[in-house]
N, C-alpha and C positions, 0 to 999 in steps of 0.2 A: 504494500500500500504506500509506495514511495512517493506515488505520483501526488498523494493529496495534500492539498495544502493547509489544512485542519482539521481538527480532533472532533469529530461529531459529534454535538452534543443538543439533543434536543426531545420532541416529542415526536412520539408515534400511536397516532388513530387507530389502534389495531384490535381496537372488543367487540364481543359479540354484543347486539343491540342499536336501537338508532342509529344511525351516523350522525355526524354535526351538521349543523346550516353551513351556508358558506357566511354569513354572519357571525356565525362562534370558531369558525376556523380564522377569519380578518383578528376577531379578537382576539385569541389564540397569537397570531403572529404580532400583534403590539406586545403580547407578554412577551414572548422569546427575545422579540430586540431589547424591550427595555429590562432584560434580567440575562444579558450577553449570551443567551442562545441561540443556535444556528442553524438547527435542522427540524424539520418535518417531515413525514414516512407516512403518505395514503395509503392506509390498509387497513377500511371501516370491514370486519369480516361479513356483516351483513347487507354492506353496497352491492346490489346485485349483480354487476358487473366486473364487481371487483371479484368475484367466488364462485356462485352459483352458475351466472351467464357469464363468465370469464369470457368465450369464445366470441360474443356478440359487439362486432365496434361502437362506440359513441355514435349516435346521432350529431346531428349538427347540433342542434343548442345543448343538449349534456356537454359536448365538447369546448363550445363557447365557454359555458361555465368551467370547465377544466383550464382552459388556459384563464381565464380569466383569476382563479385560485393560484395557477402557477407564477402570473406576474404579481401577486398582490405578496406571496412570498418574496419573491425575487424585492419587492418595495422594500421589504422591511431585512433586506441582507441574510432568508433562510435558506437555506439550500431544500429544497421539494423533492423529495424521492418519490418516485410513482410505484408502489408497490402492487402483483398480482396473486391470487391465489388462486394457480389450476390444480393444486393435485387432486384434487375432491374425484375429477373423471377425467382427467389426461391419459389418453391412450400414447405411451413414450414411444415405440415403435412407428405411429403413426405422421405420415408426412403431414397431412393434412390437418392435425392438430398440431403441430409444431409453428407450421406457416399461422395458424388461427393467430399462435402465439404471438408470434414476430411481428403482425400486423398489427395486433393491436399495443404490442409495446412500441412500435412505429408511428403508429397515430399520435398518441401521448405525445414522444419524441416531437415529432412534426410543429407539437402545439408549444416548443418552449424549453421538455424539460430533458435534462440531461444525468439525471441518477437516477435509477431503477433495482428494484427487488424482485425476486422469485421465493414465495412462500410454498413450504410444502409439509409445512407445519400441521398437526392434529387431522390427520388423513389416514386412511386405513393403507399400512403397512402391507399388503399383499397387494399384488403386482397380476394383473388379468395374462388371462393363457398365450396372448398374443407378443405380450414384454417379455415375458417367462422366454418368449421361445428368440427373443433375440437378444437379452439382459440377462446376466447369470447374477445380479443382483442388481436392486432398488438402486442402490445407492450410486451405481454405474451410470445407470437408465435416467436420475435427477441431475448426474455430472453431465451427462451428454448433453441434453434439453439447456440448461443452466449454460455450458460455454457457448452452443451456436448463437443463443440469445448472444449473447453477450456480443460477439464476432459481430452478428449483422446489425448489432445497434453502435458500433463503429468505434469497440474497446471502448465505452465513457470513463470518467474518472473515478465515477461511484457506481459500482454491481455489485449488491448482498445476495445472498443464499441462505433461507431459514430450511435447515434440515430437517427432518421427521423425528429426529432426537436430538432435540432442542437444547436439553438439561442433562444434568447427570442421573436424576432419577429416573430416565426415558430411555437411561444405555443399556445395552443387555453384553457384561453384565457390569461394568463402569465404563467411564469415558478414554480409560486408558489402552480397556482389551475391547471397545466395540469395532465388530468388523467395517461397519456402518462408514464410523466416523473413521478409521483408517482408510477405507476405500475412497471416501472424498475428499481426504487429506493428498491422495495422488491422485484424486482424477479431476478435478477442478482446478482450472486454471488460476493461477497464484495471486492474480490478481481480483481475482473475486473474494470479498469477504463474507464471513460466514458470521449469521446471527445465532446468539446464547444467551438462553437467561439464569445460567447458574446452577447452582446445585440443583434447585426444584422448580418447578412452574412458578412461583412465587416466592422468590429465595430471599430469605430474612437477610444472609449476611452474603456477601462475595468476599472473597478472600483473594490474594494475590496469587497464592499456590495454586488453587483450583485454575485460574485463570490460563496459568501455566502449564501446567496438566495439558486442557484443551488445546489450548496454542500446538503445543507440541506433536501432540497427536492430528492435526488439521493443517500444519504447518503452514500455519498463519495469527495476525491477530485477528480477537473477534472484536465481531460490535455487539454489544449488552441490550437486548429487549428486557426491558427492567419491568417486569409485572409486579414493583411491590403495591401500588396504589390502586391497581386495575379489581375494580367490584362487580364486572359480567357475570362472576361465578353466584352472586349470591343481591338478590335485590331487597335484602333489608340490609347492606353494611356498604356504607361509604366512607372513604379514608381522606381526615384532612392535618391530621401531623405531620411534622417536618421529614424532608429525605434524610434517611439516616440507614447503617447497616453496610456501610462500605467502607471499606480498608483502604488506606491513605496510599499511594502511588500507584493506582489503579490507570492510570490515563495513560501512563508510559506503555501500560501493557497491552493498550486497545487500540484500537480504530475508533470507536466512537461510544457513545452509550443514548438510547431512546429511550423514556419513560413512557409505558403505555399505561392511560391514568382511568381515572374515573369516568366513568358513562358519562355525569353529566359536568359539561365545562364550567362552569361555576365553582363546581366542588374544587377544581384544581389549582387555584389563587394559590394556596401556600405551598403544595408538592410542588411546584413549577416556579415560584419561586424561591424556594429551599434549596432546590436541584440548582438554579440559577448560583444561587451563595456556594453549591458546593462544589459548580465547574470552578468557579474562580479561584477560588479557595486551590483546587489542583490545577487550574494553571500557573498560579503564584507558586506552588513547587517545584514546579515543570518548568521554569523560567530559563534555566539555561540547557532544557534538551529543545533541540531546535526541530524535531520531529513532530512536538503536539501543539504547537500552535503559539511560540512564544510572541508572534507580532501582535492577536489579543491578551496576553499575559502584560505585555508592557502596557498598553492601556488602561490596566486595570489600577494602575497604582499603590499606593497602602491604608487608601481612606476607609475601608472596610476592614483595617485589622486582617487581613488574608495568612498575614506572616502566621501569624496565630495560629493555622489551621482551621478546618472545620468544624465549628461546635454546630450539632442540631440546633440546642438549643438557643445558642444566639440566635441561629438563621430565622427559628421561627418566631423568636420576637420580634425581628426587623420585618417578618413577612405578616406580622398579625397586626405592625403600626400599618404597613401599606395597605393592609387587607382592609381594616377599619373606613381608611381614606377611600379606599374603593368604592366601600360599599355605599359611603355616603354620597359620593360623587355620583355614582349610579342612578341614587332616587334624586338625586337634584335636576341631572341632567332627565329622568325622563319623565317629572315631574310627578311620579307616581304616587297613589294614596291605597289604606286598604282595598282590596276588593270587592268585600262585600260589606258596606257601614252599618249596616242594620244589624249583625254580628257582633256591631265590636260594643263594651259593656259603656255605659252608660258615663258610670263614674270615672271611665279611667284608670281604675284602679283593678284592684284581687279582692278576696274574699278577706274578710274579717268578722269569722262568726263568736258572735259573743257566748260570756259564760251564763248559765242558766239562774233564772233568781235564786239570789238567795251564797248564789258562788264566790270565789275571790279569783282573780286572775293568779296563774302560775308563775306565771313569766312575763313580766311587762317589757314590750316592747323597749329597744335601745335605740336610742338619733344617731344615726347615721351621717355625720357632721363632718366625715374628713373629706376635704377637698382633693377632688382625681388628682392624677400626678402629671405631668408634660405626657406620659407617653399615652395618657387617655385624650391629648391634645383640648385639656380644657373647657372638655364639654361636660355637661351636665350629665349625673349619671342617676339611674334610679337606684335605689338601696334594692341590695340584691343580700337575701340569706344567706349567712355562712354557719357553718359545721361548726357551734361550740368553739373547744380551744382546737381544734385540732389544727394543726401547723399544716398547709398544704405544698405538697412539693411540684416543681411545675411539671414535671413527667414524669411516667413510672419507666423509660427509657435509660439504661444504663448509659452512663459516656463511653466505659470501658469497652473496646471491639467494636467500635461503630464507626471507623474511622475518624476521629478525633485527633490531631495532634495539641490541640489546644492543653498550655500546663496545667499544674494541679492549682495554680494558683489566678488562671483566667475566669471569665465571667463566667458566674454560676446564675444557675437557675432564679427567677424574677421571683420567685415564692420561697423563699430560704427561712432560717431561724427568723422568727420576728414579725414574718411577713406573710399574707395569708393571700389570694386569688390576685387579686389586683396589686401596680403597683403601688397603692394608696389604701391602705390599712381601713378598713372602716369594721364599724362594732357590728355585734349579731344582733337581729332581727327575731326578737324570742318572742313565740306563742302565748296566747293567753284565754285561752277556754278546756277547758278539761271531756274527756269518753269516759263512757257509762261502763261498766263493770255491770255488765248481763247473764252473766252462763250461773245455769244452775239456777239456785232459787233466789240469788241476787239481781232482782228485778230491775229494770231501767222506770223509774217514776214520770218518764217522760209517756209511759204506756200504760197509764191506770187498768186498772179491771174494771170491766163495764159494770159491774155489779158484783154487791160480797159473794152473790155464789159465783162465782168463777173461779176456778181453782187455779193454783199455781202449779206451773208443770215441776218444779224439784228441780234436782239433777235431769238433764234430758240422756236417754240413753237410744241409741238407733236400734229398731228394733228386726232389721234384716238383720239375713245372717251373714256373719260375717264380720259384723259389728263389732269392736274393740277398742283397745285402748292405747293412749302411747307410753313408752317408757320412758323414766326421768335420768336424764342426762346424768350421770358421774361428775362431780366436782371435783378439779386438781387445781391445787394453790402452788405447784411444785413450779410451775412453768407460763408466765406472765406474759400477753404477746401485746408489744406495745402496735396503737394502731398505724398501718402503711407500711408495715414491719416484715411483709410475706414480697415473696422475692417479685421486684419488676415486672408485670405486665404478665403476672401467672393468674391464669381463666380458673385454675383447682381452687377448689374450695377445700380443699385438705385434709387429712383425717389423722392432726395432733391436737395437741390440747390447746391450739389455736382456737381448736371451735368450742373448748369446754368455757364457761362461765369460771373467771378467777375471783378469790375472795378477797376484797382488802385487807391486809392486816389491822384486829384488835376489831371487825365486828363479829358478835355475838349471833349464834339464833335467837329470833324473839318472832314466835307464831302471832304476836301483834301488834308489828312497829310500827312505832309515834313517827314522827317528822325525822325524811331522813336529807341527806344529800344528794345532789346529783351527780354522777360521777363519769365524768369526760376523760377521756385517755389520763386518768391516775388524778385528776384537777378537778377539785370543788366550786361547786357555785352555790345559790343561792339554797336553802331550803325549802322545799316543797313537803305537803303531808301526803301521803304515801292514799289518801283515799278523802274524797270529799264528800259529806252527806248533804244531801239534796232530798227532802221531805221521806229522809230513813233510808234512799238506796244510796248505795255505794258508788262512787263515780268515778275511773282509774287516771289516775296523775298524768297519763301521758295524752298531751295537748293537742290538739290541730292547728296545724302550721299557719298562720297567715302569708298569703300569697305574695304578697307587696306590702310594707309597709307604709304607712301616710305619707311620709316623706317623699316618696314616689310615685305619691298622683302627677305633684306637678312635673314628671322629668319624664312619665309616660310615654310620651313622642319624640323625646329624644333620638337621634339615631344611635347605632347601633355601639356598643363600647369595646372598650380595649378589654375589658374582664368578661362579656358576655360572649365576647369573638373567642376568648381563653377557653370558654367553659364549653362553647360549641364543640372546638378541639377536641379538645379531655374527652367530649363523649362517640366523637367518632375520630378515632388517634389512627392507629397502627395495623393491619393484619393481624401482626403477634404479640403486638400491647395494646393496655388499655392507657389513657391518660389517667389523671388524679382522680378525675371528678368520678371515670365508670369505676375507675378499681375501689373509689372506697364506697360506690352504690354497692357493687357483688360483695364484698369484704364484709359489711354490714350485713345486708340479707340473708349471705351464709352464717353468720355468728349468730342472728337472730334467730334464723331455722334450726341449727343447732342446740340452741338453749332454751327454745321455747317451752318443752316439757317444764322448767322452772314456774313458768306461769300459769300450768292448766291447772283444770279444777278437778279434784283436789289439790290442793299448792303440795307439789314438792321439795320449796324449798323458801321455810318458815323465815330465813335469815333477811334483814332486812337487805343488808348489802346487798345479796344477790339478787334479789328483787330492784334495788335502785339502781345497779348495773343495767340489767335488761332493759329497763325504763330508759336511761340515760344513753345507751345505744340506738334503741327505737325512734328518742325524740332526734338525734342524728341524721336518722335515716331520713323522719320525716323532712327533717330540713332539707338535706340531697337532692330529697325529690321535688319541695316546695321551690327550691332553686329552678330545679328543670323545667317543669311547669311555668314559672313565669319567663323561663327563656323563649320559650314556644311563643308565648302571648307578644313580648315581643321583638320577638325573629317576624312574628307576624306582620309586628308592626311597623318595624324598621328598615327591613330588609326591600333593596328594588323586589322587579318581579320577576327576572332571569332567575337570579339567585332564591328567591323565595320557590320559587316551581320544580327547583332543581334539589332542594335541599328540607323542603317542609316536611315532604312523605317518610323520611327518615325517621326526624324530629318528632314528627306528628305519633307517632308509632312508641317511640322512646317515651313519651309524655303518656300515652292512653296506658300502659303496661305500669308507669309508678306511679299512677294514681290507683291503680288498683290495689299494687303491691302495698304503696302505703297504708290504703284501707285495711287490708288483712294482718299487716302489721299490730295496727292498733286493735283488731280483734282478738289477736293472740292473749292479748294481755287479759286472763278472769275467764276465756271461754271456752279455751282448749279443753276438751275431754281427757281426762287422765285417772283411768278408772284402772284400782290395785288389782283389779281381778282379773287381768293380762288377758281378757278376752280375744285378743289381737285387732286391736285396730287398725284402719290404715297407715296412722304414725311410725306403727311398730311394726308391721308387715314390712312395709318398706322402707323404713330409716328414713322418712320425711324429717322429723323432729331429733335424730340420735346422732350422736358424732358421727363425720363421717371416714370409712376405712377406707375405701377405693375413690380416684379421682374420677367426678361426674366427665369431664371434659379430657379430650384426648392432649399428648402431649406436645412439644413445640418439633416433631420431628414428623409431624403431618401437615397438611398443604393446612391453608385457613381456611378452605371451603367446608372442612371437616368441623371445624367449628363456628355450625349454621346460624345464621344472624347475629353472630358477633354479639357486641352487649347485650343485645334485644336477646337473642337467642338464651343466652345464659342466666340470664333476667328469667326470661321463660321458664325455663327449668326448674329454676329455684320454688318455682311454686306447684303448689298440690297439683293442682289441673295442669300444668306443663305440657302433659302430652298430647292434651286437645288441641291441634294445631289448629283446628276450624273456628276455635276463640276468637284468634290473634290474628287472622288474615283477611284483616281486611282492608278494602281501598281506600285513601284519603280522600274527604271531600274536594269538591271541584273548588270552591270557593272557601279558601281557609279562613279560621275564626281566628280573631284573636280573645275569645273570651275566654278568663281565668273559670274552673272549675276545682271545685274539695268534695273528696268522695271520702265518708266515713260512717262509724256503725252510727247506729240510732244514739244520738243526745237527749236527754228528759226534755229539753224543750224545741226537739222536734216533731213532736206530736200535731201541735196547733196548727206549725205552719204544712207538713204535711196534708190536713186536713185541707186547709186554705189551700193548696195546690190541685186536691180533690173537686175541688165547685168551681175552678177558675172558668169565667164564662158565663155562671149562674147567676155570682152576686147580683147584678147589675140587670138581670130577667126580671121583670115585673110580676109575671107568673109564679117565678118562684122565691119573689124577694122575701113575701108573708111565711110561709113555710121555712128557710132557710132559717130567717130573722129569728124563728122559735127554737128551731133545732139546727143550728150549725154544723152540727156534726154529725148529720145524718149521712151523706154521702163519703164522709173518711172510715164511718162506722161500716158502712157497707163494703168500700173497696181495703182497707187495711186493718178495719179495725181488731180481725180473730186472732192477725199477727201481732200486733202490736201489743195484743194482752196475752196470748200465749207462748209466742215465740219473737219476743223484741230480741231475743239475743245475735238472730241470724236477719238482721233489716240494717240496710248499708241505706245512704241519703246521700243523695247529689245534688250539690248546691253550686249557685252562680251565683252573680251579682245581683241578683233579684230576689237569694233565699232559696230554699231546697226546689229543684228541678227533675227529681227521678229520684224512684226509689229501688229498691232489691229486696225484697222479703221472702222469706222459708221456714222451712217448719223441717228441721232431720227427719222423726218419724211421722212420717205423712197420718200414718193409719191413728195413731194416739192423738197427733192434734186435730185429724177430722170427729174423733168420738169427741173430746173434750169440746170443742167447737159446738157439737151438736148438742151435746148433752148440759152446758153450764152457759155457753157465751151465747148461744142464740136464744134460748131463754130470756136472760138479760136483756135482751135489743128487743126483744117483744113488750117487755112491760117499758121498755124506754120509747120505744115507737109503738104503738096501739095501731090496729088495724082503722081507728076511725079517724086519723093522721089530716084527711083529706088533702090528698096528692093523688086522684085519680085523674087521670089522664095528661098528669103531666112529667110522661116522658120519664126520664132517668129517677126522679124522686120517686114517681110509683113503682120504678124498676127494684130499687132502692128497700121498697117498704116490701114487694111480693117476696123480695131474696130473706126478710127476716120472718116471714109468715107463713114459706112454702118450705114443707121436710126437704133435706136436702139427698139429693138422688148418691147413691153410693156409689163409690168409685171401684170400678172391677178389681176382682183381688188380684189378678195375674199381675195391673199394675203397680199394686203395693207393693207386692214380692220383689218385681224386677226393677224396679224406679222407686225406692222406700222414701223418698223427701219432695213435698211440693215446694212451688217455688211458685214469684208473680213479680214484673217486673214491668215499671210504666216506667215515661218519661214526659213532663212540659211538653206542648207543640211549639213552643219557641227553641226546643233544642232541636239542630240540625246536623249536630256533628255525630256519626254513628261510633267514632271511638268512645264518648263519654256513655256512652251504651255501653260497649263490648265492654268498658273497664266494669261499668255497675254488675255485669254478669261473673266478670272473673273473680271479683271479690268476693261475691254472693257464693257460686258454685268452689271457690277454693275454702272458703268457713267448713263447706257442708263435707267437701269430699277430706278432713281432714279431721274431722271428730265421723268419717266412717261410711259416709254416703256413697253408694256406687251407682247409684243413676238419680236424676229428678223428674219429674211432672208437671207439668200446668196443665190449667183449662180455660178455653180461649171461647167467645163465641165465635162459631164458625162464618157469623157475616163481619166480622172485625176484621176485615183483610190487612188493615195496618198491623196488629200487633200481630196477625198472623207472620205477615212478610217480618218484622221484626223480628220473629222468636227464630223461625227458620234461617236468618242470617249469625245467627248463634249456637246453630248446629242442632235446634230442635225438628222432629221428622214426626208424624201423624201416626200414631200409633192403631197400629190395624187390629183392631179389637174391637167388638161389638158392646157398644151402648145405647141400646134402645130404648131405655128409658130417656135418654137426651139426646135428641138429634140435633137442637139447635147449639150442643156444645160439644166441641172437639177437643181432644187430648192430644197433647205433644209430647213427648218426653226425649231425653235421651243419656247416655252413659257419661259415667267423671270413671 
């Protein structure tokens, strides 16, 4: 490769999915120049022309557009490689396919460009009877094809070759002894270079040996298709952390290196600019070899510190200040507002549900009063939740083996001792409403009994078989793990005494502790009392997060910040890491799931301590998540709309999964079944709740497609219903919200407003204002109210800024809370509503009063047996977003399937075609079973 006169270094369009516009390729090449990149590589694998219809020329205007891509390149100083991919059905022996070839690498040619590629990449390895008979190997039959090209396109200066064994994992049986790669090591003309992406399809690290290795055996250098960023494999995980994972003199030993990146161009601002820091950065060491480009090496100067080496993590500060500018420049320039205004909330703000009469706030909110720092450039920023004390680090990316020459004494990480997300310290945003302690016969007050005869369900136990209990976790005080403490950017959830619950030194057991402390990574804060009485029920200390603090109405519209762009990072980082912000969501949730048995009912574990542990991790959690959530709200609202369309569906996704997880969080706490009589329940059948001994997720010597949806995926897992993938798949709204949502169990004073969401539409009927006015709660009595006094312990509430907007209620054993129903609470609703009510004939009120006057029809036994827990689950018609659904479901159906439940049930009527199509986007299916005493009501059910 003497001939060429620089180090190739740029991007290559090569994943499966969309192509780009010729719009985000323009854009695309303003990055490359302004971050001293030089090359570009057409190879969308799904351009038709480019794979499938290889054979067929451009038309005129495709072609138009081809040159037209090729000089706007050529504007901006890229070199355009025109890459093809025939091997899919290339008959090698065949004249007529070869000439196909040359013509249309011809045309191309014709139109401008002069570097071309031959892929023969991800193609089926056998060779048809017709090659067989004139090729005694593949790899002969791709050399042949591969140099005539080359000859009649008039020796260009740039000819790549992507082989069929691309990587080292794809050699049979390494890259040293493939016959493969030996055979095209002599048979391809030496001046063609041959593309490699390293050890594996998606190689964490490149080394300089390995490089070597191939070189040797190809006897030539390669050029690097760099798949660490490329996300075609898997479309819930997009990657926007720094380039990192390359070993320092890497450019000496190549021809060039392409990153082929993320689907969507937007995502790509920091890879592509990282990559930009980290060409530089190796032509600054390359300076005096005259082979890789030292005329852009002397241009580069030393105003970026290059001497230094490459740090990731500088690169990606410098690329999260540009990114910020970006992004603001984006909505300036296209004067963009949200999409949909009718959506967005009201106040401008998040949720701040208050504590129930009679309560004290937990946690008073903290002012958020430090002023951003230069690198937030002076803008306004909203107060954003932070994690307690915990010290956050800016990546869980080690420096060590990432190609780094940077010393031990260069710039470190922006989030160091002292210093928490932003460059500018601001205080936490603490909670201040308290959850009900429900499970058992610790009732929520928030759910009166309609009447003293209504019995109280006790302890609930499921009464399918099968039903069990979980076992309590092992306490070890021997072995302390402080938090962030588990190695960089590991998905394992572990099975040491990481996951066990540690005891402080000098607490005591006390089966009834007073006021304790909260207890953050080993750091005391304020005292809380460990239970709040609210007219005699118990009410558990752990708070619901507020969304946004006041301080943050007014900064609402702000664009987009330096610590929010951080925190985007963090949750979509690396292939093989997570950033701060996912590892200590998983870090968290594993330790929770782990120790949960500490909290069930009956408590196993009287100690106060370990009780205010658990508390003081959960309330962590909630914050993680209360962060992420208002990132969403606004990502929504700041973000142009290139960037919003490209990156919401992600986010969108990440947000509906921890509002659920948080709700279930806070359920743990008082509701968990932990019955001594080892019946097996699903905790303990399958280690849901117990240390764990095997790692859930595979290790780092597998591709990352193996570990499916990346955070989301792992998120997934960690909870009961995980393995219902039909939860969690679904599509983001067309029109994203930015409105803040808080999903959590039933509070004592969400009874009223419940109700109130029950008549919404009524009040204001003249027909039914008389009736209403007397009995208010005839219609919450109707739709919730058997749950609300028999089973409040399994009712999740979803609120917006308007107050609760959907609920989730259940009943474990269906067949016990239909007899109790029958037999005590409808009773009750009869002497509370009389048949002489007068609500005939108007509509849902007389619906209303028949449901507490007519026996109610039995539910076939077959369903009780194979579906033992009912379930019902509405939403507001001002909710439009179907994830704040899916979340109220997963919460709902992971309570149930976790104190023992293996399938649920509703009953729907069969002309409600809404909630029908709703329940059916939640994986409920019609259950084929004859009920002919109710034709006009249908049963759904389905398995947890």
């Amino acid at each position: 490769m003497s001939g060429r006169p620089r180090f190739l270094c740029g991007v290559v369009e090569g994943f499966y999915g969309r192509p780009w516009s010729m719009e985000q390729r323009k854009l695309l090449f303003r990055w490359l120049k302004r971050w001293g990149l030089n090359c570009y590589m057409y190879a969308p694998k799904d351009e038709l022309k480019h794979r499938l219809l290889w054979r067929e020329p451009y038309t005129q205007h495709e072609a138009a557009q081809m040159q037209s891509l090729i000089k706007a390149a050529q504007e901006h100083d890229v070199e355009f490689i025109f890459a093809i991919s025939a091997g899919q059905d290339i008959v090698f022996s065949s004249a007529g396919d070869r000439l196909l070839l040359q013509q249309k690498l011809r045309q191309v040619a014709a139109l401008g460009c002069s570097a071309f590629a031959l892929l023969f990449d991800d193609i089926d390895p056998c060779m048809c009877r017709a090659d067989r008979d004139v090729f005694p190997s593949l790899a002969q039959a791709q050399a042949s094809v591969a140099n005539e090209a080359y000859r009649e396109l008039g020796l260009p200066p740039t000819f790549l070759f992507c082989p069929t064994e691309y990587c080292s994992s794809l050699c049979s049986p390494s890259p040293a002894k493939s016959r493969y790669l030996q055979t095209l090591g002599q048979e391809l003309l030496p001046e063609i270079g041959v593309i490699w992406t390293g050890p594996k399809v998606v190689s964490q690290e490149l080394s300089v040996a390995l490089v070597e290795e191939v070189e040797h055996v190809l006897q030539r250098r390669l050029l690097i298709w760099d798949n660490l960023f490329a996300n075609d494999y898997d479309c819930r995980r997009v990657f926007l952390g720094p380039y990192t994972g390359r070993a320092p003199g890497l450019v000496p030993r190549l021809c060039g290196l392409l990153l082929n990146p993320n689907c969507e161009l937007q995502a790509n601002f920091i890879p592509i600019h990282t990559l930009g820091s980290w060409f530089r950065s190796e032509l600054w060491g390359c300076t005096h070899t005259n082979s890789t480009g030292t005329e852009a090496s002397a241009e580069l100067g030393d105003s970026q510190g290059l001497q230094e080496g490459y740090s990731p993590q500088k690169a990606l500060e410098l690329a999260l200040l540009d990114w910020v500018a970006e992004i603001k420049q984006q909505v300036l320039e296209a004067g963009w507002t949200p999409l949909h205004p009718s959506t967005v909330c009201k106040e401008e703000a998040g949720l701040h549900p208050g504590t129930a009469e009679g309560q004290e706030a937990l946690l008073d909110p903290q002012p958020c009063g430090t002023a951003p720092s230069e690198a937030d450039q002076r803008e306004p920023e909203p107060c954003a939740v932070t994690t307690g004390n915990r010290k956050r680090k800016a990546t869980s990316v080690p420096e060590e083996g990432n190609g780094s020459r940077a010393s031990a004494g260069g710039p470190q990480s922006p989030a160091g001792d002292g210093d928490q997300l932003a460059s500018g310290s601001r205080e936490s945003c603490e909670p201040s409403s308290a959850m009900p302690s429900t499970a058992g016969s610790d009732r929520s007050s928030g759910a009166p009994v309609a009447d003293e005869t209504v019995h109280s369900l006790g302890t609930p136990t499921c009464c399918s078989s099968g039903a069990s209990t979980c076992q309590s976790t092992p306490l070890d005080s021997s072995d302390g793990r402080e938090r962030g403490s588990s190695p960089p950017g590991s998905p394992q959830p572990g099975a040491s005494t990481a996951d066990v619950l540690q005891i402080p030194s000098g607490c005591k057991a006390d089966p009834r502790p007073g006021p304790i402390s909260q207890l953050v990574d080993g750091a005391t804060t304020s005292p809380v009392p460990t239970a709040l009485l609210t007219n005699g029920t118990a009410v558990s200390p752990i708070p619901t997060v507020p969304l946004i603090s006041e301080e943050g109405r007014s900064d609402s519209s702000a664009p987009l910040t330096m610590e929010e762009a951080r925190m985007l990072v963090e949750l979509f980082y690396l292939p093989y890491h997570h950033g701060p912000q996912a590892q200590h969501l998983l870090e968290d949730l594993q330790w929770l799931r782990a120790n949960s048995p500490n909290m069930g009912v009956p408590t196993r574990s009287p100690n106060s301590c370990v009780v205010a542990q658990w508390r003081s991790r959960a309330r962590s959690f909630q914050q993680l998540c209360a962060q992420t959530c208002c990132l969403h709200s606004r990502f929504v609202h700041s973000a142009g709309q290139a960037l919003l369309y490209d990156l919401h569906p992600y986010l969108w996704d990440i947000r509906n999964l921890l509002l659920a997880a948080s709700a279930f969080v806070l359920w743990l706490d008082g509701r968990l079944l932990c019955d001594p009589d080892h019946k097996g329940t699903w905790g303990s059948c399958f280690g849901w709740c117990q240390s764990i001994t095997a790692p859930l997720f595979p290790g780092e010597d597998a591709e990352p497609w193996v570990r499916h949806g990346g955070l989301f995926g792992e998120l997934q897992a960690l909870l009961p219903v995980g393995n219902s993938c039909d939860l969690f798949c679904h599509p983001p709204p067309l029109f994203p919200s930015r409105q803040l949502y808080l999903l959590h169990p039933l509070l004592p004073q969400d009874k009223g407003k419940l109700y109130q969401m029950c008549r919404e539409g009524l009040d204001g009927d003249p027909s039914t204002a008389e009736v209403l006015a007397a009995h208010p709660n005839l219609l919450g009595d109707r739709v919730l109210g058997s749950f609300l006094s028999l089973s409040p312990e399994y009712t999740f509430v979803l609120e917006d800024a308007g107050g609760p907007c959907g609920y989730a209620a259940g009943a474990l054993c269906a067949e016990r809370f239909l007899q109790e129903r029958d037999s005590s609470w409808l009773p009750a609703m009869q002497r509370r509503y009389p048949r002489e009510l007068g609500v005939l004939g108007q509509g849902v009120l007389e619906e209303a009063l028949l449901f507490f006057h007519t026996k109610p029809l039995p539910v076939p036994l077959p369903v009780l047996r194979r579906f033992p827990s009912l379930v019902q689950l509405d939403m507001a018609p001002r909710v439009q977003d179907m994830g704040a659904g899916c979340s109220l479901a997963v919460s709902l159906l992971s309570a149930l399937r976790t104190n023992g439940s293996r399938g649920v049930f509703c009953q729907v009527s069969a002309a409600d075609h809404q909630q029908l199509s709703f329940y059916s986007k939640l994986g409920f299916i019609a259950l084929p079973l004859p009920w002919p005493s109710s034709p006009g009501t249908q049963l759904l059910g389905r398995l947890l």
